[in-house]
KEKE-3310 file (N, C-alpha, C; in steps of 0.2 Angstrom, whole numbers, plus 5000, padded with zeros to 4 digits):
npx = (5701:5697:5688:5692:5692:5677:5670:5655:5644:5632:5621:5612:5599:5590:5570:5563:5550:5543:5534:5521:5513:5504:5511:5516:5527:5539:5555:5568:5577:5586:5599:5608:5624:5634:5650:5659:5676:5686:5703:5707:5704:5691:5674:5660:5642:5629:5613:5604:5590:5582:5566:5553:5553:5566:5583:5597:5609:5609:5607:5623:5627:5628:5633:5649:5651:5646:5645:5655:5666:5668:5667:5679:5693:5687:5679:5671:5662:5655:5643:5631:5634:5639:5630:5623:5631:5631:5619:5618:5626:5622:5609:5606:5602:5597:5587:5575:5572:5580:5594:5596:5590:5600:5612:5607:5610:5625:5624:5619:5628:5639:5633:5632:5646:5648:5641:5649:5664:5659:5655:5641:5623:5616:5603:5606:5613:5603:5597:5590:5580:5560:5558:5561:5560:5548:5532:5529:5521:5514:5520:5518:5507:5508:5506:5503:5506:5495:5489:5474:5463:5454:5457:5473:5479:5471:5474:5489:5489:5484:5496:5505:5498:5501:5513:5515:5511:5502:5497:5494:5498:5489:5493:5486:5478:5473:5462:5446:5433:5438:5446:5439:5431:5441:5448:5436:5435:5448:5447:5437:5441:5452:5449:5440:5449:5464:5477:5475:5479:5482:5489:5490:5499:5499:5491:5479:5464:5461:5446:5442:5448:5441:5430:5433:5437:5426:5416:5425:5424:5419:5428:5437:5450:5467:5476:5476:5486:5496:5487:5485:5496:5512:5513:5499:5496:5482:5472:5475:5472:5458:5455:5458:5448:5436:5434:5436:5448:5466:5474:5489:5505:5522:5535:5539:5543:5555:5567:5567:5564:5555:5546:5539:5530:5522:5518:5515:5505:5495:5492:5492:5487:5497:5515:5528:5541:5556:5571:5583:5579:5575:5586:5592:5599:5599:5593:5579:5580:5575:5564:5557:5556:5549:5536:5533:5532:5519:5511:5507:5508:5521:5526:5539:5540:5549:5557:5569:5586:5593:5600:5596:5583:5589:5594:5580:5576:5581:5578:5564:5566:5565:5557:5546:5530:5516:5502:5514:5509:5499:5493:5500:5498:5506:5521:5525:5534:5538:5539:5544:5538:5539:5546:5564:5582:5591:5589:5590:5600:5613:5613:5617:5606:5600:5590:5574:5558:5552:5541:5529:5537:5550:5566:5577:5591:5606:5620:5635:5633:5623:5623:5622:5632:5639:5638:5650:5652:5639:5640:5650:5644:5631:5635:5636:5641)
npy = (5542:5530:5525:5509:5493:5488:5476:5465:5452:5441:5434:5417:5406:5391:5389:5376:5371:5382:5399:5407:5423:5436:5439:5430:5417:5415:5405:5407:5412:5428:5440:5455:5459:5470:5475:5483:5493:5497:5507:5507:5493:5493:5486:5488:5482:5478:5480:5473:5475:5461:5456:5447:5441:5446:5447:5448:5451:5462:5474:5471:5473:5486:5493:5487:5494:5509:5512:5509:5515:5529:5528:5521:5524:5536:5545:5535:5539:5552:5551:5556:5565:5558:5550:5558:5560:5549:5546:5559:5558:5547:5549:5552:5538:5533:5536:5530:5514:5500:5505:5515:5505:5497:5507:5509:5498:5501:5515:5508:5501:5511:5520:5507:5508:5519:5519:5509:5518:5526:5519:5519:5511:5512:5519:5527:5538:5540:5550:5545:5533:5533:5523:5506:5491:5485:5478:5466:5461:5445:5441:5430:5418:5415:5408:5391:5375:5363:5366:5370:5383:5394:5387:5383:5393:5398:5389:5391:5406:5402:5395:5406:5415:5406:5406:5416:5429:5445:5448:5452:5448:5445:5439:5443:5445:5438:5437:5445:5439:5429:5433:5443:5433:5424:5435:5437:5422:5421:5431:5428:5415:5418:5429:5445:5452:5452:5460:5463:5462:5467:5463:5466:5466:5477:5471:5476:5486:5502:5502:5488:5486:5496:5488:5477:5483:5487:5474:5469:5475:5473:5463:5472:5478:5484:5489:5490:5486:5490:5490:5494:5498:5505:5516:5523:5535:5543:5534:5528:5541:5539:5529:5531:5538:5529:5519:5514:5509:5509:5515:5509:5511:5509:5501:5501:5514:5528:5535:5552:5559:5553:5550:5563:5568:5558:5560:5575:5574:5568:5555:5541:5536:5529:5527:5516:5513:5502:5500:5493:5497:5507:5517:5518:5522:5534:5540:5535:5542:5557:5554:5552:5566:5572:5565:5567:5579:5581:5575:5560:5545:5533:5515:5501:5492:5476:5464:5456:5447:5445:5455:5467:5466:5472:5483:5487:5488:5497:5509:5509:5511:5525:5532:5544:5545:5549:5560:5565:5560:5555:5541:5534:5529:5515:5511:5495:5479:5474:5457:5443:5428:5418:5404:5405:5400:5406:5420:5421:5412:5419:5430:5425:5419:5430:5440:5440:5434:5440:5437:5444:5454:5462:5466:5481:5478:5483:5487:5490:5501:5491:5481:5467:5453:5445:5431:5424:5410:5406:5418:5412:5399:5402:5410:5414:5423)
npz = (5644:5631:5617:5612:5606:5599:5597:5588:5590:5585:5588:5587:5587:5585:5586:5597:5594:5585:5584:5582:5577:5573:5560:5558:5556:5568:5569:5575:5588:5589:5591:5592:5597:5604:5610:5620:5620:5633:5633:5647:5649:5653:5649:5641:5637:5625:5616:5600:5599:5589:5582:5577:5565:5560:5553:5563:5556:5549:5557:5564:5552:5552:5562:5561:5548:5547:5560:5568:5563:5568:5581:5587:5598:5601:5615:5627:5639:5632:5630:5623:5615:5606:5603:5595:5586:5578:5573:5566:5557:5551:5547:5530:5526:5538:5552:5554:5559:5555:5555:5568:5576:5578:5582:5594:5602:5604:5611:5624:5626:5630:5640:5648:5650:5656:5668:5675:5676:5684:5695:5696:5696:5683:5681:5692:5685:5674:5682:5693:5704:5700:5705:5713:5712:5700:5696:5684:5667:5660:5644:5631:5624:5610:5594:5593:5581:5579:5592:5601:5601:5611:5622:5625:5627:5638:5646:5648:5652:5666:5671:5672:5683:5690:5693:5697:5692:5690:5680:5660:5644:5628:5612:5598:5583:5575:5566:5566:5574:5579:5588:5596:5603:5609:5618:5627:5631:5639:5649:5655:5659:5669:5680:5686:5691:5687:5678:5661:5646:5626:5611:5595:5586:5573:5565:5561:5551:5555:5555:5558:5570:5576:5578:5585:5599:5601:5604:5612:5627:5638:5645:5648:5645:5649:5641:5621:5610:5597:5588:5575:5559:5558:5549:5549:5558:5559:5561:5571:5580:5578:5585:5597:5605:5607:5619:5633:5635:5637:5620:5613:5607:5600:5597:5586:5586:5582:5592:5596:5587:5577:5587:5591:5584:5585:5601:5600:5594:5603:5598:5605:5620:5629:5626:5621:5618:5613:5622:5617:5604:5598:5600:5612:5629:5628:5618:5623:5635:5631:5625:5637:5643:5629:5633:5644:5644:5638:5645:5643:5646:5648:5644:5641:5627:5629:5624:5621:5623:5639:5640:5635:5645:5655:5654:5649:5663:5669:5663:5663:5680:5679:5674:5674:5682:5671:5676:5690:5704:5721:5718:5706:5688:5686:5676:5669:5668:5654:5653:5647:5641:5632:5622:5623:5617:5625:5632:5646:5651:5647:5655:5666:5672:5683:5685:5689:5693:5710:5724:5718:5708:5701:5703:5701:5693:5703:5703:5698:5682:5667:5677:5677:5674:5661:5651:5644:5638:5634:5622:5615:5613:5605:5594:5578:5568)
capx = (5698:5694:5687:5701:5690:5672:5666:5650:5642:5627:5620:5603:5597:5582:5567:5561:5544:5540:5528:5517:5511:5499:5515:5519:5531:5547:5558:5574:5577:5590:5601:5615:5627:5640:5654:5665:5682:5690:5709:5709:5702:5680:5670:5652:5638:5623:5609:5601:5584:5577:5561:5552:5556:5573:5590:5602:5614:5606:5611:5628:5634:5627:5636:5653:5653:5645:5645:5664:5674:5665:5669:5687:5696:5682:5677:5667:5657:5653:5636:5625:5638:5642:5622:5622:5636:5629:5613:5618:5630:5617:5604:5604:5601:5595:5583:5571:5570:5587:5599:5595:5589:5610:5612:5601:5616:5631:5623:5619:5636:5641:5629:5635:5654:5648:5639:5656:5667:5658:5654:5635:5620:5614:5595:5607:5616:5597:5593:5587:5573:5556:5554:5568:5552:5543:5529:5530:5517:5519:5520:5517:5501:5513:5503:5510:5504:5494:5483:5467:5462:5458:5459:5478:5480:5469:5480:5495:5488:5484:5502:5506:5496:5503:5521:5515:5511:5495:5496:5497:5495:5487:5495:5480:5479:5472:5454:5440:5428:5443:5451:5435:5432:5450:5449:5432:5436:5455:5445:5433:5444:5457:5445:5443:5455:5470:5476:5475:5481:5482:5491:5487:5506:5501:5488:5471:5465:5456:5437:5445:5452:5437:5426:5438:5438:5419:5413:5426:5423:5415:5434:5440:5458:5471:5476:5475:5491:5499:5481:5487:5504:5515:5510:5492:5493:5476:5468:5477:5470:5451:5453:5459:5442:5431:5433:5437:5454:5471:5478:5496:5512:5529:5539:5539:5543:5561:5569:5562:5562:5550:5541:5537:5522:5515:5515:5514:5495:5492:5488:5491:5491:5506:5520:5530:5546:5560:5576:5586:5578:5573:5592:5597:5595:5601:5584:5572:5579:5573:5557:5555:5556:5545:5531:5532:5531:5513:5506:5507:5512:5527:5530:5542:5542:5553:5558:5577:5590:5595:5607:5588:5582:5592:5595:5573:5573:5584:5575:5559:5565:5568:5552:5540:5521:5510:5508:5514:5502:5500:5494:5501:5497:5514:5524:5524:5538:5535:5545:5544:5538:5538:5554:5569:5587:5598:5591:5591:5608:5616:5615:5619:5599:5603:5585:5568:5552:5552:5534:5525:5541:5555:5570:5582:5598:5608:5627:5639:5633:5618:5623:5623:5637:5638:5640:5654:5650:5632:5639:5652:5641:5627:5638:5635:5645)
capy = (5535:5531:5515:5503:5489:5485:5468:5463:5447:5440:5428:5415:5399:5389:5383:5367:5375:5386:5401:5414:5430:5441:5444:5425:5411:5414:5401:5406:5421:5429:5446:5458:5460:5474:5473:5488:5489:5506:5506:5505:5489:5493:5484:5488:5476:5484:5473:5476:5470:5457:5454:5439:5441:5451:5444:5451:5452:5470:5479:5470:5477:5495:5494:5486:5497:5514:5516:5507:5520:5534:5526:5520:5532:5542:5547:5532:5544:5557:5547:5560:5568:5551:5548:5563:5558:5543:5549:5564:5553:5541:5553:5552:5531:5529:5541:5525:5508:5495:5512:5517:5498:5496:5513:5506:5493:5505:5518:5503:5499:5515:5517:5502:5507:5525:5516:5507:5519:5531:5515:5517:5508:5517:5521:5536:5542:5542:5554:5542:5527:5532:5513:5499:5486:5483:5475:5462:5456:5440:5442:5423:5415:5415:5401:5384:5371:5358:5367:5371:5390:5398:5381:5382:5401:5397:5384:5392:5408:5401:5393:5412:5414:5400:5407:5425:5434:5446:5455:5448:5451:5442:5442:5442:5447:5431:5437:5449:5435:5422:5438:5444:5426:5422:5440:5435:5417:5421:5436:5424:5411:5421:5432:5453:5455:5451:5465:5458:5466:5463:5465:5465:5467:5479:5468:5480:5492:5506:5499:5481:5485:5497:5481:5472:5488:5489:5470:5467:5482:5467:5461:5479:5476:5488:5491:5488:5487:5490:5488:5497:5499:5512:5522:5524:5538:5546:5527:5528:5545:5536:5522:5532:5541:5524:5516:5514:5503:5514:5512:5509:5507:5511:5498:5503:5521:5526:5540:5557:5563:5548:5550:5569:5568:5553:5563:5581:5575:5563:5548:5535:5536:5525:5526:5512:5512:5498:5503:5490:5496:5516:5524:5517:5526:5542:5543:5536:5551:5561:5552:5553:5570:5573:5563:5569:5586:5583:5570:5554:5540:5527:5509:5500:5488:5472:5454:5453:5446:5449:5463:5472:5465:5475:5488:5492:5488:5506:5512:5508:5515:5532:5534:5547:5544:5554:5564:5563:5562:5549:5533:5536:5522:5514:5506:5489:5476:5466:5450:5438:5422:5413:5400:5410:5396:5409:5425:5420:5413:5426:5435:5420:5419:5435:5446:5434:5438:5438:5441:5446:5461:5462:5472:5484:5476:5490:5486:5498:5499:5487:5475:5461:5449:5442:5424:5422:5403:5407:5420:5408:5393:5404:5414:5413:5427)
capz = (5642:5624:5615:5610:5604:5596:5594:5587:5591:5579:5590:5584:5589:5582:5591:5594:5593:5581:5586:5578:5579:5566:5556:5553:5563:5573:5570:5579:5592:5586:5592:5589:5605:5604:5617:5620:5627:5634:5632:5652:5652:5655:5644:5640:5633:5623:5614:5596:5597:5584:5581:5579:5558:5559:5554:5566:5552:5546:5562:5563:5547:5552:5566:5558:5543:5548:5566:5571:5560:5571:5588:5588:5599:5605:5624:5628:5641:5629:5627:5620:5609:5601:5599:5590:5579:5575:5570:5561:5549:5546:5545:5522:5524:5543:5553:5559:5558:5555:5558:5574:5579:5579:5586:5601:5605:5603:5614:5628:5629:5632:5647:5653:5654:5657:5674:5680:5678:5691:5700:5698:5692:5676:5684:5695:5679:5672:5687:5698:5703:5704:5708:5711:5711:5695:5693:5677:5667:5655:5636:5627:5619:5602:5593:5589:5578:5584:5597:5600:5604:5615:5627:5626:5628:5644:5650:5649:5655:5673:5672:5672:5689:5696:5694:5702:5689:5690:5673:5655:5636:5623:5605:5593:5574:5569:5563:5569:5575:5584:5594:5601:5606:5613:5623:5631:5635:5641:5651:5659:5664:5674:5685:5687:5695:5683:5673:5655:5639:5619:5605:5588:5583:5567:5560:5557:5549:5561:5558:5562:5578:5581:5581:5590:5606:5605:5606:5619:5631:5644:5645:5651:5643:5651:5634:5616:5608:5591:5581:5568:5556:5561:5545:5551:5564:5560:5563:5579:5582:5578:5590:5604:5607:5607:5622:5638:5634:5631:5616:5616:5600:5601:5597:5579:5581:5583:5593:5599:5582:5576:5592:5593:5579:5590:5606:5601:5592:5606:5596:5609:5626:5632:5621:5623:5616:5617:5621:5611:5596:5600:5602:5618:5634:5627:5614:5627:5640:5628:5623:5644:5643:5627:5635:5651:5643:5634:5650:5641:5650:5646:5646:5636:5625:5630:5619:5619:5631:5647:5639:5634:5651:5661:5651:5650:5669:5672:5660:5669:5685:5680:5669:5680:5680:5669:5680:5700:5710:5726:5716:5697:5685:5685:5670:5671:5663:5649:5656:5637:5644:5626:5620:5620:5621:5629:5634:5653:5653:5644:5660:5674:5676:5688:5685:5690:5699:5717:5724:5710:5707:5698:5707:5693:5696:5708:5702:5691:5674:5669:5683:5677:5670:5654:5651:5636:5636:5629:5615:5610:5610:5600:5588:5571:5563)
cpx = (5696:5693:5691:5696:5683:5670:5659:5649:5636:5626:5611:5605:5590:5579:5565:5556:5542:5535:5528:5513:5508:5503:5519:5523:5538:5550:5563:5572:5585:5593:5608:5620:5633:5644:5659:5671:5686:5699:5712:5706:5692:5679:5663:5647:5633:5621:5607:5594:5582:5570:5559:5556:5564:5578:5593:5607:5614:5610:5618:5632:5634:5632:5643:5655:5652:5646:5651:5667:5672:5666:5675:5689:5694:5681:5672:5660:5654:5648:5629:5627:5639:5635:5622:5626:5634:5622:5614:5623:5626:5613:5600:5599:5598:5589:5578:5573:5579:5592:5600:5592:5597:5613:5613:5609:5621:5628:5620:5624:5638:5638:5632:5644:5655:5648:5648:5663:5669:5654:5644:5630:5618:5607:5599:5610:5609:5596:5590:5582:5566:5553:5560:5565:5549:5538:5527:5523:5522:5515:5521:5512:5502:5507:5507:5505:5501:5490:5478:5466:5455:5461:5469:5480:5477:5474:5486:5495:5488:5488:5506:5503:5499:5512:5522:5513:5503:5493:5498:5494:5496:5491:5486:5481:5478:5464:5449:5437:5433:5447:5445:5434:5436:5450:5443:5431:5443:5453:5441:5436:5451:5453:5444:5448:5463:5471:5478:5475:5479:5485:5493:5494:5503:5494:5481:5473:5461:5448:5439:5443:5444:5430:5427:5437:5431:5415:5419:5427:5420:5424:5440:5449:5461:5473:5477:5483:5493:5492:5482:5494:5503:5515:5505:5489:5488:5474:5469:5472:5463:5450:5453:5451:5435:5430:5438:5446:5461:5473:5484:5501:5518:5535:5543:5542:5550:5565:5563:5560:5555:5544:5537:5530:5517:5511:5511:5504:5491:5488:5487:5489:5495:5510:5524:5537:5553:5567:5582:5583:5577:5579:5596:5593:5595:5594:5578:5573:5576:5565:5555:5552:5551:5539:5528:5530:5522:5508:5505:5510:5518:5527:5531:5540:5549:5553:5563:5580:5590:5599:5599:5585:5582:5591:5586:5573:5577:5583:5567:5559:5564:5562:5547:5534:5521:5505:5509:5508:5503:5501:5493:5500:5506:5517:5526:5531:5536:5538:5539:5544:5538:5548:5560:5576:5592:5597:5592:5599:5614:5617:5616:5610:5598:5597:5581:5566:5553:5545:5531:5530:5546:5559:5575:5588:5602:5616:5628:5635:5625:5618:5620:5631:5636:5642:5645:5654:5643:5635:5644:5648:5636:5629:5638:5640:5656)
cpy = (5535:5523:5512:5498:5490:5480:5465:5454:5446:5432:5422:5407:5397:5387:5378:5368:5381:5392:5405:5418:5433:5441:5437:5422:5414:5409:5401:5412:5420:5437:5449:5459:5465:5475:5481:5489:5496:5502:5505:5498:5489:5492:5483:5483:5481:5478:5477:5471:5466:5454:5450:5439:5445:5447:5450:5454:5459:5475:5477:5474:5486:5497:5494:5492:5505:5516:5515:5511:5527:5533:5527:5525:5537:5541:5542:5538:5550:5555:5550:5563:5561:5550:5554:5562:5553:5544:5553:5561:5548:5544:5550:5544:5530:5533:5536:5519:5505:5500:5513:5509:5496:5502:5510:5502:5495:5509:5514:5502:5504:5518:5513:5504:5514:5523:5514:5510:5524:5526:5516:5514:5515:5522:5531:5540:5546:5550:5552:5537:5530:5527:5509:5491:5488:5479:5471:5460:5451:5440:5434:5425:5417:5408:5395:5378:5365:5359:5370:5379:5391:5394:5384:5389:5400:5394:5388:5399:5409:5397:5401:5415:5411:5402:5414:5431:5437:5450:5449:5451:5445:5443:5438:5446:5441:5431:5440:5445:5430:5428:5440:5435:5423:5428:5438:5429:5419:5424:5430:5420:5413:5427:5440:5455:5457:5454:5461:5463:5466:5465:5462:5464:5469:5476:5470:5484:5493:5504:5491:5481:5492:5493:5478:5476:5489:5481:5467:5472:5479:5467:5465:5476:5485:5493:5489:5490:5486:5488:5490:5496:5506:5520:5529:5530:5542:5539:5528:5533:5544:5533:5526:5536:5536:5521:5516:5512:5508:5510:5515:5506:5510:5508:5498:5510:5524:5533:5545:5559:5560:5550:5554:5569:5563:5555:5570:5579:5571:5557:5540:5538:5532:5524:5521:5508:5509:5500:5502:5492:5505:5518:5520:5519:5532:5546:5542:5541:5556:5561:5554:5559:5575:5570:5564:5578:5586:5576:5565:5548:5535:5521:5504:5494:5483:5464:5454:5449:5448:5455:5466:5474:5469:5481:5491:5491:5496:5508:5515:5512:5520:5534:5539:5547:5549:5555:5561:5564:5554:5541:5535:5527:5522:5512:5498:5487:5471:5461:5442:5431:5416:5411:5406:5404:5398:5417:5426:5419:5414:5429:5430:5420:5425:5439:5438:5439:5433:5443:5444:5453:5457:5467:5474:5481:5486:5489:5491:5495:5496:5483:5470:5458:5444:5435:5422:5415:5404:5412:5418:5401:5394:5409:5412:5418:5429)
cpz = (5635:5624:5612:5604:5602:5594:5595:5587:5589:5584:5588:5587:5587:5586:5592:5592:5590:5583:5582:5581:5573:5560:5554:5559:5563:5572:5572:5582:5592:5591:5590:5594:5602:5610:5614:5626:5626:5636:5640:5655:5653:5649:5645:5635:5629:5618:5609:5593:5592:5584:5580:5568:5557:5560:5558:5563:5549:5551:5564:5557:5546:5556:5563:5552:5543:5555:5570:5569:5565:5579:5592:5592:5603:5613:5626:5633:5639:5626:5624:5614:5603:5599:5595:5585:5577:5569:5563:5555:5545:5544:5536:5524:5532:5544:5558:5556:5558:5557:5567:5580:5581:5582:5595:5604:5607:5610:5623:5631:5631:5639:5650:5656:5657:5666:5678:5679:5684:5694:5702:5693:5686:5676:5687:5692:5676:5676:5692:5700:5706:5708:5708:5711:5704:5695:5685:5674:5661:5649:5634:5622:5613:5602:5589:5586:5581:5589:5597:5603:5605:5621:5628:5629:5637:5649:5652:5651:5664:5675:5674:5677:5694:5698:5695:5699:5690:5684:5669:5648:5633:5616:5601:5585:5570:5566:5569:5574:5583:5589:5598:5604:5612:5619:5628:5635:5640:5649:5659:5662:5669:5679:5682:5689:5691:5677:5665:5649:5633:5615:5600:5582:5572:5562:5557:5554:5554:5561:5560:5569:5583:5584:5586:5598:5607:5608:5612:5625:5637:5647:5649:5649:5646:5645:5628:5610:5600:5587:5575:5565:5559:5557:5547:5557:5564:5561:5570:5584:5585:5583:5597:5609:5610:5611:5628:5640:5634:5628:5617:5609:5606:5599:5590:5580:5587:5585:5595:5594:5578:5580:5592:5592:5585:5598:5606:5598:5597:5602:5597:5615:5630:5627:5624:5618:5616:5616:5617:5605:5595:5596:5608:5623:5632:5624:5619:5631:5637:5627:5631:5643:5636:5630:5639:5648:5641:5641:5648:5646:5644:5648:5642:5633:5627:5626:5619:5627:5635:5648:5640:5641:5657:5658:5651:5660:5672:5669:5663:5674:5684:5676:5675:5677:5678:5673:5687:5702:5717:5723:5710:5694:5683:5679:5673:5666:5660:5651:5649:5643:5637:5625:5619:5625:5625:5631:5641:5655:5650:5650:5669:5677:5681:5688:5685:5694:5707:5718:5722:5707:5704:5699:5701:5698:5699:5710:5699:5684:5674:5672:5682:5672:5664:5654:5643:5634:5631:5623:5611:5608:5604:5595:5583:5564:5564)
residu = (UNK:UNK:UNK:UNK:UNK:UNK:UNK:UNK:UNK:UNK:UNK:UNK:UNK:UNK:UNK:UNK:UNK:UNK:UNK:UNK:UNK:UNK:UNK:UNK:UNK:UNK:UNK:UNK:UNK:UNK:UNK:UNK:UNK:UNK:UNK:UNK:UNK:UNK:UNK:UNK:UNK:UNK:UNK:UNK:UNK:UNK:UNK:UNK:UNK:UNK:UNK:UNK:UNK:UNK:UNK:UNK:UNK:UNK:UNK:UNK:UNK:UNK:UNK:UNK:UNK:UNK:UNK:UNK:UNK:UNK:UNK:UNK:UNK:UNK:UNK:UNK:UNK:UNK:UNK:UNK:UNK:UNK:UNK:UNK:UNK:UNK:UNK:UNK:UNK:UNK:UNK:UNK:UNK:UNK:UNK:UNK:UNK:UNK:UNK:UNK:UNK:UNK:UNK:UNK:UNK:UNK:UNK:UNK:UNK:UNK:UNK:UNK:UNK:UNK:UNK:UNK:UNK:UNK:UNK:UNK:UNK:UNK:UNK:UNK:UNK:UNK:UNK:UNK:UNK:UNK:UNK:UNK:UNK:UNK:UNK:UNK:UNK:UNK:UNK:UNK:UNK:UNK:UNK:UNK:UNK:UNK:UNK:UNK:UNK:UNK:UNK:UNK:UNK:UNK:UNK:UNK:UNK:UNK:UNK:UNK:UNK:UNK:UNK:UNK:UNK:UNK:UNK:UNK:UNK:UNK:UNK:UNK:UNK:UNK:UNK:UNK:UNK:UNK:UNK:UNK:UNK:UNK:UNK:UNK:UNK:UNK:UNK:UNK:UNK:UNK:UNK:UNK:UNK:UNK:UNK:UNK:UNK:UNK:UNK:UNK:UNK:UNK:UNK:UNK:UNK:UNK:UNK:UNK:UNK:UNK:UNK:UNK:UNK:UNK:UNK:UNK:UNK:UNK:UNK:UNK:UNK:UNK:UNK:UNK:UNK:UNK:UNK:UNK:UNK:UNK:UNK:UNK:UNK:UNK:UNK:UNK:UNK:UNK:UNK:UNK:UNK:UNK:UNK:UNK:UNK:UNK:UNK:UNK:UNK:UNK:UNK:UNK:UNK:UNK:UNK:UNK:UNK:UNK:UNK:UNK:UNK:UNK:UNK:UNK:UNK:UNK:UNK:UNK:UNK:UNK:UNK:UNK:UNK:UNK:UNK:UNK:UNK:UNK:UNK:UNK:UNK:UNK:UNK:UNK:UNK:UNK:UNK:UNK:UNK:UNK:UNK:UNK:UNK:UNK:UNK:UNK:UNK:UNK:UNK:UNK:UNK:UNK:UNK:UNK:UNK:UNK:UNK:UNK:UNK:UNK:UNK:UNK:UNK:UNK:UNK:UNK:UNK:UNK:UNK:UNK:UNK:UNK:UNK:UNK:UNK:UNK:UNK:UNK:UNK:UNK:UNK:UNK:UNK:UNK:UNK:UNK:UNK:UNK:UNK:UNK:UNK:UNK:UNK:UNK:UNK:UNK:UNK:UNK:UNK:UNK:UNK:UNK:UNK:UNK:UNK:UNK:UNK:UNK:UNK:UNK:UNK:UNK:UNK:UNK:UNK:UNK:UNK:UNK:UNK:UNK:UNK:UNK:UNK:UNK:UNK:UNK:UNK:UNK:UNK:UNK:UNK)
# end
């Protein structure tokens, strides 16, 4: 079997609603789709994260110009070898960030056609499910013009109860004073009981965010996310000593090679790496296994479509608690509860919460189907 075909898809839609986050407004949700097509007919899918600022356009021409002349021809199931080729060619100009964000999408698809053509979902190629249930929490409270905070955050919080959900995260990075605030009323109006997040998406410095983790310490946040840039790994080191909250990155930091420094000094505890933007599955198996080496916990970052979707929920099942034990603190899924026009039906709406869980789909490959009506009606390239 070899690859015949490679077709990138650059898909973006505007929103009617605008949101923001520490780092500025979102006005389209945007991705990069890679379809791969073996000369016997199996076609794999594979997603290349964008972020709420990132043209798609970046990792379509990494893919197109450096990673397609490399593929054509090859072993589609030679999915660790081809990571490795990919890599080590881009290495001089890649290593982190746009390279391996495009990487990520390539390496997906192959997975996926890896999956269907030994007829199983991708979790048992992984090595198997510690869990085929997830627990979801809900990622929003983006800010939108016009509303009142922390009221609105509240509101739409307890609309996130009412549709099952018992976990959530906060985005804050809008000033020292208005985030303790936001955390302590959000806190107050959903109970004890409701595990509750926050992330700062990048926007302190380490005395900021150690204000931020000692005045809300009432709040008991599960964890503190991203308070820092990705530069700053002594800041991180600081924070993690201060309180009771874990702190938690990842979604910035790219492969095992990126990774190693963040685990081997312990500078977070939850690394949380997404797999549309990481490497794939091939570099998070590896991130598994370095963080499982030094007792760290994992749980991913998620924002993309239903390709991402899928693709972190088999990633998720195969992640094992730091450490086993009877009741390990589990990973949870991010499940993106903010505007997005087509990530759902991208995949036939086919992944949702059912009683407060979310099952890995249990098909060949990523198991789900892909809707070529949504990425002709949202293609742009």
């Amino acid at each position: 079997m070899k690859i015949a075909e490679l077709n990138i898809h650059v898909l973006s839609a505007p929103l009617d609603e605008p949101f923001a986050f520490s780092q500025g407004y979102a006005v389209n949700r945007a991705t990069m789709i890679v379809e791969i097509v073996t000369d016997d007919g199996i076609i794999g899918w594979g997603e290349s994260l964008c972020h709420g600022l990132q043209p798609p356009q970046v990792a379509a021409s990494i893919v197109e110009h450096s990673l397609k002349p490399l593929l054509i021809g090859a072993d589609p199931t030679d999915v660790e070898v081809l990571w490795d080729k990919m890599y080590n060619h881009t290495r001089p100009y890649g290593q982190v960030g746009a390279v391996v964000n495009a990487m990520s999408a390539v390496d997906i698809a192959l997975w996926d056609i890896l999956g269907k053509f030994y007829h199983q979902p991708i979790y048992k190629l992984l090595g198997g499910a510690h869990r085929i249930k997830v627990k979801p929490y809900a990622t929003g409270f983006y800010r939108v013009e016009n509303k009142s905070y922390p009221e609105a955050a509240i509101e739409e919080a307890l609309r996130h109860l009412e549709s099952g959900f018992n976990a959530m995260k906060l985005k804050i990075g809008f000033g020292i004073k208005e985030d303790i605030e936001y955390i302590l009323a959000v806190r107050e109006a959903i109970g004890e009981d409701v595990t509750l997040m926050a992330d700062a998406n990048c926007a302190y410095n380490s005395s900021a965010a150690r204000r931020i983790l000692m005045e809300v310490e009432s709040a008991k946040l599960h964890w503190f996310e991203e308070p820092l840039p990705p530069e700053d790994i002594e800041g991180y080191k600081e924070l993690k000593t201060l309180s009771s909250t874990f702190i938690a990155a990842g979604e910035n930091i790219f492969g095992n090679i990126d990774a190693r420094k963040w685990v081997s000094s312990k500078a977070i505890d939850i690394l949380q790496p997404d797999i549309a933007a990481t490497g794939g599955f091939t570099a998070v198996k590896r991130m598994n296994a370095l963080a499982n080496s030094w007792n760290i916990m994992v749980n991913p970052h998620v924002w993309g479509t239903g390709i991402g979707l899928a693709a972190s929920l088999h990633y998720i099942a195969n992640i094992p608690p730091a450490p086993l034990c009877y009741k390990p603190i589990e990973p949870m899924l991010e499940y993106d509860q903010s505007s997005h026009p087509f990530r759902q039906d991208l995949i036939f709406s086919s992944i949702g919460l059912k009683d407060g869980m979310v099952e890995v789909p249990n098909k060949p490959g990523l198991g789900v189907e892909i809707n070529r009506d949504i990425i002709n009606r949202y293609k742009i390239n």
